[in-house]
C-alpha positions in Angstrom: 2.5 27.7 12.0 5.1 25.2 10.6 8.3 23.3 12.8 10.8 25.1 13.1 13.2 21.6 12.9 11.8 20.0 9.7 9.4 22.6 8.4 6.4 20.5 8.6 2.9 21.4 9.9 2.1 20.4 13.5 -0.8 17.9 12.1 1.9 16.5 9.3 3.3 13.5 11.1 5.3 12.8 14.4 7.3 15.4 15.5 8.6 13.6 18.7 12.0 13.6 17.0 11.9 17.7 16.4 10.6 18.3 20.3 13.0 16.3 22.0 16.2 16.1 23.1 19.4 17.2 21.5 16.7 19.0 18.6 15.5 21.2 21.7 19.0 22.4 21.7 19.2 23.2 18.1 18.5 26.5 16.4 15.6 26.7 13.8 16.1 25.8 10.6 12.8 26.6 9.3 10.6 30.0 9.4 7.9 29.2 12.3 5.5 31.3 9.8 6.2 30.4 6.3 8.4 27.4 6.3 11.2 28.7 4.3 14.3 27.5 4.7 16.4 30.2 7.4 20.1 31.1 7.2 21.6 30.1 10.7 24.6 31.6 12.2 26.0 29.8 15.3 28.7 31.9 16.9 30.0 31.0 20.5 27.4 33.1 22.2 24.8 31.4 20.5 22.9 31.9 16.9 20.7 34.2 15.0 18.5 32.8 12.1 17.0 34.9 8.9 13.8 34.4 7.4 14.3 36.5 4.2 10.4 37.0 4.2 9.8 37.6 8.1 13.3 38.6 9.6 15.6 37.6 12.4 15.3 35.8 15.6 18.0 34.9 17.9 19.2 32.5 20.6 19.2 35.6 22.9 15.1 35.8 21.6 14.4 33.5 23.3 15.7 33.3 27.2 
């Protein structure tokens, strides 16, 4: 499991930055289970970002 902000492990550092406000707004920028890097597509209705290993999530995911 990596963050989905910075790409880090949980145990690697503080992640108070990544949990917290305006970041808890933010789409992902990095694959929960690999870490790569995730195209992100922010359209008015909200986003949808692409793992190219583990496929797509999207801000309606995850109401």
């Amino acid at each position: 499991m990596f963050c989905v902000h910075c790409g880090r492990p949980p145990a690697d550092g503080d992640h108070t930055p990544c949990q917290g406000g305006r970041a808890a707004l933010e789409p992902p920028r990095f694959c929960p289970e690999c870490a790569r890097r995730m195209v992100v597509q922010i359209t008015p209705s909200g986003w949808v970002a692409r793992c190219s290993r583990h496929g797509e999530t999207s801000s309606a995911a995850s109401r």
